[in-house]
TINU-554214 format. One record per residue: x, y, z of N, C-alpha, C, O, CB in turn; residue in three letters. Coordinates in steps of 0.02 Angstrom, whole numbers, padded with zeros to 5 digits, always signed. Atoms other than C-alpha are relative to their C-alpha. Glycine has a CB too. Layout:
XYZXYZXYZXYZXYZAla;...
This chain:
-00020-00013+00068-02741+03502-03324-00030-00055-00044-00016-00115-00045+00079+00003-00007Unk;+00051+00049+00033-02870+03436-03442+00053-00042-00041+00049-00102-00031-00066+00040-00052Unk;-00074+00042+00056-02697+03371-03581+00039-00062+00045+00058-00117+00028+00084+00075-00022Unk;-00030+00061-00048-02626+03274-03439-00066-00069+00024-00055-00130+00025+00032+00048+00086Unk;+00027+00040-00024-02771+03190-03377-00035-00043-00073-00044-00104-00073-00042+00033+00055Unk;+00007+00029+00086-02820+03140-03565+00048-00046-00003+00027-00104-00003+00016+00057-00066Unk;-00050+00030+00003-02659+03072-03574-00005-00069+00011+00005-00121-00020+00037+00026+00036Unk;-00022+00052-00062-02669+02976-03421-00048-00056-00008-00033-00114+00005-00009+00033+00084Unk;+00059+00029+00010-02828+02907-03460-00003-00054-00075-00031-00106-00091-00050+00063-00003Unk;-00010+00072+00096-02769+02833-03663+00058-00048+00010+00065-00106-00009+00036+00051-00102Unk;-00072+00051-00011-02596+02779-03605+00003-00021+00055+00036-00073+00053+00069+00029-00007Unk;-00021+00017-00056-02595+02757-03421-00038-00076-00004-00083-00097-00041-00018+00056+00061Unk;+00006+00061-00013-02598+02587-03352-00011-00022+00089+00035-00034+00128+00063-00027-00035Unk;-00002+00043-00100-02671+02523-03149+00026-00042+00003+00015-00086-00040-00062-00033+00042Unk;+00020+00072-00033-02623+02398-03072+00013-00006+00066+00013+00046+00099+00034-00058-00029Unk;+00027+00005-00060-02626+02326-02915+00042+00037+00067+00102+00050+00073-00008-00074+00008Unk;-00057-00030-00064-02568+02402-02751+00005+00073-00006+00057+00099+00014+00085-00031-00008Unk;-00008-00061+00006-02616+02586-02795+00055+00028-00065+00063+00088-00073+00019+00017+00068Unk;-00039-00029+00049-02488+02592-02951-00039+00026-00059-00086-00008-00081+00048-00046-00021Unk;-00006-00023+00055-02507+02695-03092+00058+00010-00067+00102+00054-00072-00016+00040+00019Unk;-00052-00002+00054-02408+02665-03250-00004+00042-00011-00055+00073+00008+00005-00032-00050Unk;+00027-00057+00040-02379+02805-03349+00048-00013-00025+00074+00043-00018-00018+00071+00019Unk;-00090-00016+00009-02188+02768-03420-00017-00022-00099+00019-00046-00143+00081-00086+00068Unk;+00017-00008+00084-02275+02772-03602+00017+00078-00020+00045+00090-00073-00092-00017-00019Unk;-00017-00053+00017-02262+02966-03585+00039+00033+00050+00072+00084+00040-00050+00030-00018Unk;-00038-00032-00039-02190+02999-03439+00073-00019+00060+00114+00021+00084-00050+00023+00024Unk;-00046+00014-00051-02076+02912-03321+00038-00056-00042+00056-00097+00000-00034-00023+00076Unk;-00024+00039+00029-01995+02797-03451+00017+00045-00102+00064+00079-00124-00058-00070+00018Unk;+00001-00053+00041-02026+02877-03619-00036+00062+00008-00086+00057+00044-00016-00020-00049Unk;-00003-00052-00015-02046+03053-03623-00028+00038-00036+00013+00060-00077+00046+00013+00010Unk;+00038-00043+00032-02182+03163-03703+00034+00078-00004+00002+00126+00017-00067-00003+00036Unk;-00030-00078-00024-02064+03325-03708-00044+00064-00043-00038+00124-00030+00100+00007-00025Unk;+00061-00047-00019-02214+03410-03786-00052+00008+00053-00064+00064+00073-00035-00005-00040Unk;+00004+00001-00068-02298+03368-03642+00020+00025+00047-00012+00059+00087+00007-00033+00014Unk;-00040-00044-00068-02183+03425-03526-00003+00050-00020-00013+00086+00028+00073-00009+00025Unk;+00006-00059+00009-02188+03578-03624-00061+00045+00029-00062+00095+00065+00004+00000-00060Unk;+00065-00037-00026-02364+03621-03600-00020+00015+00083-00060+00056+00105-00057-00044-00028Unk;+00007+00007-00056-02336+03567-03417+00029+00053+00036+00008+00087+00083+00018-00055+00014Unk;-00049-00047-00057-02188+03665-03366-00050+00081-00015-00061+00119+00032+00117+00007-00031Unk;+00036-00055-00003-02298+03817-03450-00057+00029+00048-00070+00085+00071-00019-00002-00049Unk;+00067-00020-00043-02451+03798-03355+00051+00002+00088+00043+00053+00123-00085-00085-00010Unk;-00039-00034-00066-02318+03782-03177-00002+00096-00002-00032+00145+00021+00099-00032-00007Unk;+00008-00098+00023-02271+03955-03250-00024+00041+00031-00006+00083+00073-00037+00025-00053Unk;+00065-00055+00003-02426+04027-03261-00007-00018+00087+00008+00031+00120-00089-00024-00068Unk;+00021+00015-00072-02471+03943-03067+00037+00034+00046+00012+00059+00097+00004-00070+00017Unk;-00034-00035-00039-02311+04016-03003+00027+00042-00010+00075+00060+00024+00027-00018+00021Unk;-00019-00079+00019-02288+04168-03081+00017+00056+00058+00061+00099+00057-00065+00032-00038Unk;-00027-00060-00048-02299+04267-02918+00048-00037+00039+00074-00003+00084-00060+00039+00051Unk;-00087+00015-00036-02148+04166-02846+00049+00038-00025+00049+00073-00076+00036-00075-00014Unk;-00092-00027+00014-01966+04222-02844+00018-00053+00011+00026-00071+00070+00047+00060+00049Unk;-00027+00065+00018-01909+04064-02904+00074-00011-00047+00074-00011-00109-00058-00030-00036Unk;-00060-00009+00039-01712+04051-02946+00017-00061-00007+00055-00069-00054+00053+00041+00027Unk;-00030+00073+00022-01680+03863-02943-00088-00049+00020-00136-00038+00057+00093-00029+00068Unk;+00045+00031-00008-01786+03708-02982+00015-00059+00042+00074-00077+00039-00023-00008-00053Unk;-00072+00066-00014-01739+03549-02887-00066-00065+00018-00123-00071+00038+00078+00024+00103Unk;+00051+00071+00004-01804+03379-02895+00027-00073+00011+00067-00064+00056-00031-00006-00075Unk;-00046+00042-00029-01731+03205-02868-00012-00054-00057-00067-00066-00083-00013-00019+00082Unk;-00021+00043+00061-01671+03082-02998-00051-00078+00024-00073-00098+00078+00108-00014-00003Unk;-00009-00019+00045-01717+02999-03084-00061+00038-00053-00042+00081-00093+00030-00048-00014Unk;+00030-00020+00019-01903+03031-03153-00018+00054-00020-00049+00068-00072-00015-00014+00015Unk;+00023-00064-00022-01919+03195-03092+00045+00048-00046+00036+00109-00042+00009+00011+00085Unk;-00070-00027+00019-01762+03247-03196-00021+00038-00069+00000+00094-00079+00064-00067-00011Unk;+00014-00020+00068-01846+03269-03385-00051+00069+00014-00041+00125-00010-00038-00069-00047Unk;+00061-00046+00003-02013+03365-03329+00041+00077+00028+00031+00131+00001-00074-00034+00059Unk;-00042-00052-00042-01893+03486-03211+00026+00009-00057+00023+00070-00051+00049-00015+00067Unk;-00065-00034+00046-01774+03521-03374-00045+00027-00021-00040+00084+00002+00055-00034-00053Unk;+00039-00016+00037-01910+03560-03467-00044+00072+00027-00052+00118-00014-00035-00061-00011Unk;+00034-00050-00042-02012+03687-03339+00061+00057+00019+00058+00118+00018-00035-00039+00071Unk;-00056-00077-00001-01847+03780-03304+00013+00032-00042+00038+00087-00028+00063-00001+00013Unk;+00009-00072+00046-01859+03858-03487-00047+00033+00016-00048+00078-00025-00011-00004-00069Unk;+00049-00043+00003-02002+03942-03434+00010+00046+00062-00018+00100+00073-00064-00036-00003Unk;-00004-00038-00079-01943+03992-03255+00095+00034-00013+00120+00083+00015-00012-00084+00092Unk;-00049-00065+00023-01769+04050-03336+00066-00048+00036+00125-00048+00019-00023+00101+00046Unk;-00046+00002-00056-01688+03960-03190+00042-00088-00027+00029-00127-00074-00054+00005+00095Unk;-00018+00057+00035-01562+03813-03179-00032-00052+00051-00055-00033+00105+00083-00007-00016Unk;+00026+00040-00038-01621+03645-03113+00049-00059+00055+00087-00101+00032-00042-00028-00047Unk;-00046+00061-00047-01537+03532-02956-00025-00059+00019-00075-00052+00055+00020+00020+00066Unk;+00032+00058+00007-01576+03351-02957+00045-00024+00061+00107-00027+00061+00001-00039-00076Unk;-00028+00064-00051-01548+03245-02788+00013-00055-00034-00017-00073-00085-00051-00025+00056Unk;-00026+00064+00012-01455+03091-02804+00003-00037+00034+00025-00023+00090+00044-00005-00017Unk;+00033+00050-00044-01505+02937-02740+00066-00043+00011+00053-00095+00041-00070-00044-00036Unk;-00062+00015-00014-01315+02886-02730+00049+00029+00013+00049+00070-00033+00015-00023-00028Unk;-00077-00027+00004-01148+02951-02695+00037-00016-00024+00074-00056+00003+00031+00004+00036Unk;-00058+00030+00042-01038+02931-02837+00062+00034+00021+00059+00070+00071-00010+00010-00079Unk;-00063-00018-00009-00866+02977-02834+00029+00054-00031+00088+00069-00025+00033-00045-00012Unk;-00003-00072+00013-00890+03146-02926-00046+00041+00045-00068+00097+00035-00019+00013-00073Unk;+00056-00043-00070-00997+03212-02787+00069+00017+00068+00089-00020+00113-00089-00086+00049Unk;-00049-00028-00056-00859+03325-02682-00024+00045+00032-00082+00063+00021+00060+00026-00019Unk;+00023-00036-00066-00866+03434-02537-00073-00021+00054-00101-00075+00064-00013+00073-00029Unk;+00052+00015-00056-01000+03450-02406-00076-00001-00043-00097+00041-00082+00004+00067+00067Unk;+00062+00004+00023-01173+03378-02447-00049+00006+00050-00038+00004+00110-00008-00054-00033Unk;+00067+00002-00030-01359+03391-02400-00025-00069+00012-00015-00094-00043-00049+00037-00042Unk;+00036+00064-00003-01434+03232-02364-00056+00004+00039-00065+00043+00086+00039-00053+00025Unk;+00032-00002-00028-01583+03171-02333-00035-00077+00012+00003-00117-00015-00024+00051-00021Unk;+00035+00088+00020-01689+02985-02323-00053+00013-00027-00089+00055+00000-00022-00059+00063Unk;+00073+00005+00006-01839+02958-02422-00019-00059-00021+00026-00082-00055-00029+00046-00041Unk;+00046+00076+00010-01936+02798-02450-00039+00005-00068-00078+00049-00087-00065-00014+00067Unk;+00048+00000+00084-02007+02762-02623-00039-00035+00005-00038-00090+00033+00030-00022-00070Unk;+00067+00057-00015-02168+02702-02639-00017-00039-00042-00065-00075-00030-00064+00024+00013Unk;-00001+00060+00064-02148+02598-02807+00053-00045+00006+00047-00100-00023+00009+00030-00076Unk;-00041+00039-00010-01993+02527-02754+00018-00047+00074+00059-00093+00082+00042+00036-00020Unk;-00005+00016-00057-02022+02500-02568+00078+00009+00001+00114-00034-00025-00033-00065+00017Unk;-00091+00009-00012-01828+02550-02527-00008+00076+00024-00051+00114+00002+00069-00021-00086Unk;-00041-00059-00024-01745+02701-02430+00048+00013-00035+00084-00031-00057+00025-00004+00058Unk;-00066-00016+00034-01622+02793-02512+00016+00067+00044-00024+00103+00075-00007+00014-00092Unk;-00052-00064-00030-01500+02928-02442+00007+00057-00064+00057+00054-00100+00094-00036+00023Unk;-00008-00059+00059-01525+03082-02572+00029+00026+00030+00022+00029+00091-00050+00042-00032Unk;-00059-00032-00004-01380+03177-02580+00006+00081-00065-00002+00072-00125+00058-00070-00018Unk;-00023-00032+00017-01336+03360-02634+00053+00032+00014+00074+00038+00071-00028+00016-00005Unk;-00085-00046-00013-01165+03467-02670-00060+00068+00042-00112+00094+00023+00069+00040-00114Unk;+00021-00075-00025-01202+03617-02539+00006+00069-00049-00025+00122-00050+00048+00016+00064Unk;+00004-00065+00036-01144+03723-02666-00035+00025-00065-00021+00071-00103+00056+00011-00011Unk;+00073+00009+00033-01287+03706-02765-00061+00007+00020-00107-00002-00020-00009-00050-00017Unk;+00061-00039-00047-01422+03769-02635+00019+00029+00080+00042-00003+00127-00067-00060+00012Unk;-00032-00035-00047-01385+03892-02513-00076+00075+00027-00129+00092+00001+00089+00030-00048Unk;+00052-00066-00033-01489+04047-02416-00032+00025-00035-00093+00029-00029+00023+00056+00028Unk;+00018-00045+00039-01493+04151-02551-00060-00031-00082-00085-00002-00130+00079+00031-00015Unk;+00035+00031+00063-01585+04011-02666-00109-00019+00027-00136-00050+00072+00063-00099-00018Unk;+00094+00018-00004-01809+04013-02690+00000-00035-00052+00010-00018-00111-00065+00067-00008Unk;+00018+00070+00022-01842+03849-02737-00085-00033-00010-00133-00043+00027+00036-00041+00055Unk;+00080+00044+00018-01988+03765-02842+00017-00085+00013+00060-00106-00026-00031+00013-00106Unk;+00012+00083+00033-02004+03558-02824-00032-00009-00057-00082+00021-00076-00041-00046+00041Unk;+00044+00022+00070-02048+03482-02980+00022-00089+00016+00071-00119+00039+00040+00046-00100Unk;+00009+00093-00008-02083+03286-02976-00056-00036-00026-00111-00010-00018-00006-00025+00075Unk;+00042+00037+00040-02177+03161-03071-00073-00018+00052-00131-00012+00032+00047-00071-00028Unk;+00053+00059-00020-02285+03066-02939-00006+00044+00069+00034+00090+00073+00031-00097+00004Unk;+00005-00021-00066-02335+03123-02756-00058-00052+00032-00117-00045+00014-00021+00084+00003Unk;+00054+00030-00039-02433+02998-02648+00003+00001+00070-00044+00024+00103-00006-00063-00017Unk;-00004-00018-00086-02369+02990-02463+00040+00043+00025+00047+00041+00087+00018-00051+00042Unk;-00025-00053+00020-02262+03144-02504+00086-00003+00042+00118+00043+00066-00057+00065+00020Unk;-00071+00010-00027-02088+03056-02441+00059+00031-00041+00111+00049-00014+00012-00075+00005Unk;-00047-00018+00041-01995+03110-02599+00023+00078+00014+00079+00102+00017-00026-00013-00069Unk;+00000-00085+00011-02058+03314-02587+00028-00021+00100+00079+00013+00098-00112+00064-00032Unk;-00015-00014-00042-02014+03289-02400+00060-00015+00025+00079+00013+00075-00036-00010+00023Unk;-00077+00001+00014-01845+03235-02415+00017+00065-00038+00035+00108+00004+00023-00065-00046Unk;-00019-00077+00052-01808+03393-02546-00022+00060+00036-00001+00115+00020-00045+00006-00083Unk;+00026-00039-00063-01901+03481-02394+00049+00026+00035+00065+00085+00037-00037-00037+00047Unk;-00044-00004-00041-01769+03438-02271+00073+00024-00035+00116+00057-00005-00001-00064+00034Unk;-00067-00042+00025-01622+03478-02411+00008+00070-00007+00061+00101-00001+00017-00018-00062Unk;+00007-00088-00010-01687+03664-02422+00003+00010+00082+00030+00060+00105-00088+00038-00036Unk;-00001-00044-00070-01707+03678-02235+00073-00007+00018+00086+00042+00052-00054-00031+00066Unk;-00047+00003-00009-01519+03621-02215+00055+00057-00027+00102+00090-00004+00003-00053-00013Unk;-00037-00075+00020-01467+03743-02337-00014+00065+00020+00015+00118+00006-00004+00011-00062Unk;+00039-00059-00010-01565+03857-02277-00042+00059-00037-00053+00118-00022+00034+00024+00023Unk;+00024-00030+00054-01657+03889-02444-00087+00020+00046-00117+00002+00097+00006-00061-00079Unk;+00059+00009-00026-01817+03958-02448-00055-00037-00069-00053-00026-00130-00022+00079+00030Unk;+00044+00002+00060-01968+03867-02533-00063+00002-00026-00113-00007+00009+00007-00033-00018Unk;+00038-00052+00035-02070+03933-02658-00073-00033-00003-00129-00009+00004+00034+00018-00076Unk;+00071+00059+00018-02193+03778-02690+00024-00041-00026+00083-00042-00042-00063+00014-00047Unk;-00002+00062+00029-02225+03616-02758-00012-00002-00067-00067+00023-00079-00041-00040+00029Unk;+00070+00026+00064-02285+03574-02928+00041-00088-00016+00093-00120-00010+00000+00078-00112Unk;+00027+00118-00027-02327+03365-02937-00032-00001-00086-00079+00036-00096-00115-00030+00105Unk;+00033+00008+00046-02367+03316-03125-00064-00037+00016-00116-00008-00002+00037-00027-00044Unk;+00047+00028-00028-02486+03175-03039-00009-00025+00067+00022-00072+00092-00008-00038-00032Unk;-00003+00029-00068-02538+03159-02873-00056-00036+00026-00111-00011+00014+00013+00049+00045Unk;+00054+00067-00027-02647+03010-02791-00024+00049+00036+00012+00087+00068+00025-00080+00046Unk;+00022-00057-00043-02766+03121-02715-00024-00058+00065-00028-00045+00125-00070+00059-00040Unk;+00003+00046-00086-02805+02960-02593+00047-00017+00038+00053-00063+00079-00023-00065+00003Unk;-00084+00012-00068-02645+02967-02501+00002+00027+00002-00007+00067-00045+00069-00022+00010Unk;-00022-00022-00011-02594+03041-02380+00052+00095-00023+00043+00151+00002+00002-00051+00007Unk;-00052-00057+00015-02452+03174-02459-00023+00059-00005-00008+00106+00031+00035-00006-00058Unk;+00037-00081+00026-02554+03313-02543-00028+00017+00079-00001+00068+00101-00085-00005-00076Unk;+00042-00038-00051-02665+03341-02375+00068+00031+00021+00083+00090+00013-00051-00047+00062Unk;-00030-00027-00060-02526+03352-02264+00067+00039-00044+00120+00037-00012+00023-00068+00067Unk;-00053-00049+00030-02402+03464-02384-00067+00064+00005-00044+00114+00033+00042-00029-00098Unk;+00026-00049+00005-02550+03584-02400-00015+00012+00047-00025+00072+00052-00034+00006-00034Unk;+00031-00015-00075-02610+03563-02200+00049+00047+00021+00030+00100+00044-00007-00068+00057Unk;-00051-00057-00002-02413+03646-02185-00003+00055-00022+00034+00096+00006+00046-00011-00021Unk;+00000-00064+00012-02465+03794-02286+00049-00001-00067+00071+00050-00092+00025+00045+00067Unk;-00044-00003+00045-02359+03735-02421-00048+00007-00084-00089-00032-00108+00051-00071+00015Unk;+00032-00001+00078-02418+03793-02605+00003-00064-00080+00037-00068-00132+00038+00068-00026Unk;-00002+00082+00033-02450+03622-02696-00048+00020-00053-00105+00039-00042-00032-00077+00055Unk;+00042+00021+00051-02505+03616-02869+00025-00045-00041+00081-00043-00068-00022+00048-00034Unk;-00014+00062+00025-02531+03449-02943-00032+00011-00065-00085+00042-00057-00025-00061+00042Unk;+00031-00025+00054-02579+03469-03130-00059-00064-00023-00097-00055-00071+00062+00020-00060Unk;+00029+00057-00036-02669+03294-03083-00017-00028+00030+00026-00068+00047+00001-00019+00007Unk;+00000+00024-00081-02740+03233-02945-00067-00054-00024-00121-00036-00048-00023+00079+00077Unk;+00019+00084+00000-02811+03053-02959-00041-00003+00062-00014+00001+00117+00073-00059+00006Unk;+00027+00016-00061-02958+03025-02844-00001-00060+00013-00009-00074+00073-00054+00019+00008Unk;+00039+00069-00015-02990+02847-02863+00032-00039-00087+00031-00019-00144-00114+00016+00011Unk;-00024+00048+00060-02911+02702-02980-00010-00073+00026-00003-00091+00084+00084+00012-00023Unk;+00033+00069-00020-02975+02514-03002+00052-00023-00035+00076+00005-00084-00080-00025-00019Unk;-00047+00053+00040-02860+02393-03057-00039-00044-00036-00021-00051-00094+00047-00043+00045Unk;+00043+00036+00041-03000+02273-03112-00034+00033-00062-00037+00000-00114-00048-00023+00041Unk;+00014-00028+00053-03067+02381-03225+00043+00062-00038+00025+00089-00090-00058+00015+00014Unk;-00055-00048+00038-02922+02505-03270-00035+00071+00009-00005+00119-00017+00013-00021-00091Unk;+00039-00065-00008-03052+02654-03222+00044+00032+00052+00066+00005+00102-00081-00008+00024Unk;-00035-00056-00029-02960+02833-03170-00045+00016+00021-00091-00023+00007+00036+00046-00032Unk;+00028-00051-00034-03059+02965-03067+00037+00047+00018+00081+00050+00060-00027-00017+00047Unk;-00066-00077-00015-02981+03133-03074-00052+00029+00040-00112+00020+00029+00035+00070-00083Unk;+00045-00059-00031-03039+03274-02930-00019+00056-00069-00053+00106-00060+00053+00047+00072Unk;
């Protein structure tokens, strides 16, 4: 998506260790025209799904997902990287490892918020060694949802994640995919 990678390219920020800033429009403040144009083009990508819920995992992932479920109609379920003390009955859990924070977390969903009868899109900001979408993996296979596809606003196309979500057969579209970023010189390379 030529609007995103524009974006990424006036506001984004490298630096070292494979990071990409972006929290000028996206993971900090929030371009919600942006996300508009984004969740549209999902849309259009997954139009031939039967897609009744969106689900994604707090907190980044939380704005772009509100925003793409006007277009898919449906409502959106956000994993939680804690268990507060309004979180009742039986949950989903799963572990995933963050790769900006180096840390495990235990994501947690109410069961009664994804179940058999639910076709599920991921929506998520970042995808690089694809621990986040594979946690939200294991919460649909517990419920026994089925799912529909991925969509990844930006994904490091030099890691890991993307191959091996698409080697599964899983329908991954990243509206971004980052071949190559220098920290010394701040130079992007989109596929």
């Amino acid at each position: 998506m030529k609007l995103l990678e524009d974006r990424i390219r006036k506001d984004g920020n490298v630096k070292e260790g494979n990071i990409l800033k972006v929290d000028a429009f996206l993971n900090h403040q929030m371009d919600v025209e942006l996300f508009h144009e984004m969740g549209e083009e999902w849309k259009r990508l997954f139009a031939d799904k039967k897609i009744n819920k969106i689900l994604t995992i707090e907190a980044s992932g939380i704005g772009i997902a509100c925003v793409a479920a006007e277009f898919f109609h449906v409502p959106v379920v956000f994993a939680k990287k804690t268990q507060g003390v309004n979180l009742d009955g039986e949950l989903l859990t799963a572990k995933v490892e963050s790769f900006t924070k180096k840390k495990v977390y235990d994501i947690v969903v109410s069961k009664k918020f994804l179940g058999p009868e639910d076709h599920v899109l991921i929506i998520d900001d970042f995808l690089a060694n694809g621990c986040a979408v594979n946690g939200l993996m294991e919460l649909l296979s517990q419920a026994g949802a089925t799912l529909e596809g991925v969509g990844i606003a930006i994904e490091k196309g030099f890691q890991a994640g993307g191959d091996a979500l698409r080697a599964k057969g899983i329908k991954l579209e990243s509206l971004a995919i980052v071949q190559s970023m220098d920290a010394a010189t701040g130079e992007i390379i989109f596929r």
